[in-house]
N, C-alpha and C positions, 0 to 999 in steps of 0.2 A: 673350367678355368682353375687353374691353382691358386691356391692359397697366397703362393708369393707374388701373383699377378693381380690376385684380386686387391691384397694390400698395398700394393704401389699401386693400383686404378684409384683405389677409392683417399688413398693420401694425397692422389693429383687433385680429386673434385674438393679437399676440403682446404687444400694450400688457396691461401690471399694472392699468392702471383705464379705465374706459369712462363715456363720459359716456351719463345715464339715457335721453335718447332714440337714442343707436346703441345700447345695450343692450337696453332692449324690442323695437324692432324688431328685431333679429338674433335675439333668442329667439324671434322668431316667424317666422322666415326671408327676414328683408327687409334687406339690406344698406343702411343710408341715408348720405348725405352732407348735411350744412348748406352751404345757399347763404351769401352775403356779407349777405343780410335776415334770417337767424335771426335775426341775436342782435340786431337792433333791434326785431323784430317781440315775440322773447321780453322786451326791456326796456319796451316799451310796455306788454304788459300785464302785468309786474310792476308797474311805478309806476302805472297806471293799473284796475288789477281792483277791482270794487266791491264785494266780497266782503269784509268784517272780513279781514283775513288774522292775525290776533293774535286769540291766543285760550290765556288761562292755563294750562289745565289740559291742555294740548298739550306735550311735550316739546319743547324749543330743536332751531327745523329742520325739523319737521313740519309738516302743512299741515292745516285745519283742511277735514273734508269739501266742504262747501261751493265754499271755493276751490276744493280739487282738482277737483272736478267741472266748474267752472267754465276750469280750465287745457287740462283734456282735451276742453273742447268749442271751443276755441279754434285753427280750423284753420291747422297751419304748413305745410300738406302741399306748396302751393307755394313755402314755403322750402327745405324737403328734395327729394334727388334717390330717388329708389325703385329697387333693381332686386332683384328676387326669387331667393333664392341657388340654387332649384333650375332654375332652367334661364338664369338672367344677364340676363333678360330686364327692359326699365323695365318698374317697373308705372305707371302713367297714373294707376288711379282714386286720387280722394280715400281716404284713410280712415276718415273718413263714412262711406261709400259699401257697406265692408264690414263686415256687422252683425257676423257673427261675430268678424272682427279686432279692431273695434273693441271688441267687449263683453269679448275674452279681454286686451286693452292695458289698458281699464280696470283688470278684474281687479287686473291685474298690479300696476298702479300704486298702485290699492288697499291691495293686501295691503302692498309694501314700505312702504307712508303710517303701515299701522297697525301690522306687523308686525316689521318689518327693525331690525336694528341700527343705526340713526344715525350709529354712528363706525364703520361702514365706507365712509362718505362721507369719501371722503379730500379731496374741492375740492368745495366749496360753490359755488352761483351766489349773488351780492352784487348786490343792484339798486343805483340809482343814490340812494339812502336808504340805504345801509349795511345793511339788513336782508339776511341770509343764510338762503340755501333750501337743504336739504338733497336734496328731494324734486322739484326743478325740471331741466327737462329739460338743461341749462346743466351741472349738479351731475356730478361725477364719482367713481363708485363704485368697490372694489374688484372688480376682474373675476371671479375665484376665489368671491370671497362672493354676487354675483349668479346665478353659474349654480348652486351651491346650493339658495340660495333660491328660481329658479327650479324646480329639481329637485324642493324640498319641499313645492313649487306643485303640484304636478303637472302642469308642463311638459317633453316627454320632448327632450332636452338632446345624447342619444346623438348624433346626427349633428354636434351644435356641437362637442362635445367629440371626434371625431374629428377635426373638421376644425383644431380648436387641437393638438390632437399631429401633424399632420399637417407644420404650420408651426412650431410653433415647435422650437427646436432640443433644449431643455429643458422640457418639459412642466409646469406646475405641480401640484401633489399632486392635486388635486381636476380634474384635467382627466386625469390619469395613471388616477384610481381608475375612473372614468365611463367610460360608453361600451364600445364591444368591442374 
């Protein structure tokens, strides 16, 4: 692994919030980077999804099924850089491409749409409409409350959570309690 990989993996584990796409993927053991087209690619299709994305009886910040489904089938794979955390290796494929990844990312994304606490979205994504996503990959969550939530997922975390004691210099509670 390089030097400049290694220091953007280990500045991801000791940052307090993660934004929701390094988040998923690192809970699934994909270290990812955003090229300089993410965040155009992600502002098209927020200003652009033909999806209702309002919908009343939705809490402020959530995302109405539809869209979400609609977000996640929207490939940014050639925005992101991929490299797989147990051997440091890119990974190449789409993820399309991988049924099982892909159906445990949904999940994930899922559950936090229907499940999660809202206000540990500490930075919201704002399109270029002023409407604010909580649940967009742009959004930045508390770190600590993700791998949680992950955990209460039944995503097994253990290895993440070493590897955060491993770097940071102060562990936080919930990275301290986890793991062996």
């Amino acid at each position: 692994m390089s030097n400049t990989i290694n220091n953007e993996y280990v500045e991801l584990l000791i940052r307090n919030r993660w934004k929701l796409i390094e988040a998923i993927w690192l809970l699934h053991g994909i270290f990812v980077r955003t090229k300089i087209d993410f965040g155009a690619k992600t502002e098209h299709f927020f200003t652009n999804a033909t999806v209702e994305t309002s919908n009343f009886s939705l809490e402020i910040g959530r995302l109405s099924e539809a869209f979400l489904d609609q977000m996640l089938e929207c490939d940014l794979t050639e925005e992101i850089d991929k490299i797989r955390i147990s051997d440091w290796q890119e990974w190449t494929c789409s993820w399309c491409e991988s049924i099982e990844l892909k159906n445990s990312i949904k999940k994930l994304w899922h559950a936090l749409n229907c499940k999660a606490d809202i206000k540990k979205c500490e930075v919201c994504y704002i399109d270029a409409n002023g409407k604010w996503y909580a649940l967009a990959p742009e959004s930045m969550w508390n770190a600590e409350y993700l791998l949680k939530f992950a955990q209460d997922e039944g995503i097994d975390i253990t290895w993440l959570t070493n590897e955060i004691k491993q770097h940071r210099k102060v562990p936080k509670q919930y990275a301290l309690s986890s793991g062996t």
